[in-house]
C-alpha positions, 0 to 999 in steps of 0.5 A: 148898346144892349147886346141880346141873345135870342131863338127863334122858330119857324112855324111852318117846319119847326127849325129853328134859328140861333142868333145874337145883336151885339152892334153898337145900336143893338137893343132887345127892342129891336127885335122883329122891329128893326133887326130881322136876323143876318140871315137872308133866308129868314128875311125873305120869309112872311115875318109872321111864320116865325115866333119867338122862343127865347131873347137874353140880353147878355154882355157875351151875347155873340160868345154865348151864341157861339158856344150855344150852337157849338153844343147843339152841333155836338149834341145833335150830329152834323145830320140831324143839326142841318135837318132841324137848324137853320144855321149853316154858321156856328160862329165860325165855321160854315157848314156846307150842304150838296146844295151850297157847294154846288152853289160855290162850284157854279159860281167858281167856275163862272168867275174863273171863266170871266177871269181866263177870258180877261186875261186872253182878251189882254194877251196875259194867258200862260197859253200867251206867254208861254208859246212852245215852238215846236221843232220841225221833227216834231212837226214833220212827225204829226204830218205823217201821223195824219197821213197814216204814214208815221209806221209804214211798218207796223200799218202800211194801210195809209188812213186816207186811203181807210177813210173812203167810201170804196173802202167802208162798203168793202168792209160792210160787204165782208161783214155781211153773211159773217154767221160765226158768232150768230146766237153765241153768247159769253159764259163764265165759271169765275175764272174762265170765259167760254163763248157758246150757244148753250152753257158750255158746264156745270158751273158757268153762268152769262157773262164774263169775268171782267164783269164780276 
C-alpha cells in the first residue's frame, strides 16, 4: 500500500481536480493506468484532455487532500472555487450548485411519489388509516353551501339559478353600453388614487398606490 496525493487538469477548460488513492491496492503507478479518479465526471471525459500537475506519495495522502482543498475553498471563495475546481466534495462537505440541487429535488420528489404510491397500493397511507367521519351537520352544511343556500340572508341568489344561460347574457346585456368608465384611467400622487381621462393635478402620475 503506497497511498499518493495528485492534481490534475483539464486541458480544455483549465479546472482543476484534487484527489488522493489511499486503498489497500493504492500505487503511484496506477495512476491513469488503473485508477482514473473517484470522480465520474472526469471518467467520462477523453482521457486525454487532462494532464498531470502534481502526484506525492504520502502516508496522509487522504488527511493532506482534505486540508489541501479546505485551504483552496477558503483562499478562493466559494464562487471562484466552483468556477476553476471540479471538486464539489472537500472531504467532507458536498458543495452543492443550483444544478445539483435541482438534481436532488427531482429525484426527491420521484422517490417520495414511488414511496406514497406504495403505501396506497397496501392501504398503508395516513389518508387510509386516519379517515375522519365527517358529521352529518358538517355534511348538511357543504350541501347547502353548493346549492348557494348556506346564507340565504346574506345572498338569496341560489347559485344554480347564477350559473345558467338566461342568467349570463342578462348580465352580458347589462354590461353593454355601460361608457362610465370609458377612457378613464387610475392616477396617483402617493397617497391618493383618482380615476379620470386627463391628470386630475400636479403631482399624480398613472397608476395607483398599491402599485408603488
Amino acid at each position: 500500500m503506497k497511498p499518493y496525493f495528485y492534481k490534475i487538469q483539464e486541458i480544455t477548460t483549465g479546472r482543476y481536480y484534487i484527489g488522493c488513492q489511499y486503498g489497500q491496492r493504492s500505487d503511484p503507478s496506477n495512476f491513469w493506468n488503473t485508477y482514473f479518479t473517484s470522480n465520474q465526471y472526469i471518467k467520462s471525459q477523453p482521457k486525454d484532455n487532462f494532464k498531470l500537475i502534481k502526484l506525492i506519495q504520502r502516508d496522509d495522502a487522504r488527511n493532506y487532500e482534505k486540508r489541501y482543498l479546505s485551504r483552496c475553498y477558503h483562499i478562493l471563495g466559494r464562487e471562484t472555487f466552483l468556477q476553476i475546481m471540479i471538486n464539489r466534495n472537500l472531504a467532507p462537505g458536498i458543495l452543492n450548485t443550483k444544478e445539483t440541487i435541482e438534481k436532488a429535488n427531482i429525484k426527491r420528489r420521484i422517490s417520495n411519489k414511488t414511496a406514497a404510491l406504495k403505501r396506497i397500493e397496501s392501504g398503508t397511507h395516513n389518508f387510509q388509516l386516519n379517515k375522519y367521519p365527517h358529521s352529518k351537520e358538517w355534511l348538511e352544511k357543504i350541501k347547502l353551501r353548493m346549492n348557494g343556500d348556506s346564507n340565504p340572508g346574506k345572498n338569496p341568489k341560489n347559485i344554480k339559478k347564477r350559473l345558467t344561460d338566461e342568467y349570463r347574457k342578462k348580465q352580458s346585456d347589462g354590461a353593454k353600453g355601460n361608457t362610465n368608465v370609458k377612457g378613464y384611467r387610475w392616477w396617483t400622487n402617493g397617497e391618493i388614487n383618482k380615476r379620470a381621462k386627463e391628470c386630475p393635478a400636479e403631482g399624480f402620475y398613472l397608476g395607483t398606490k398599491k402599485s408603488l
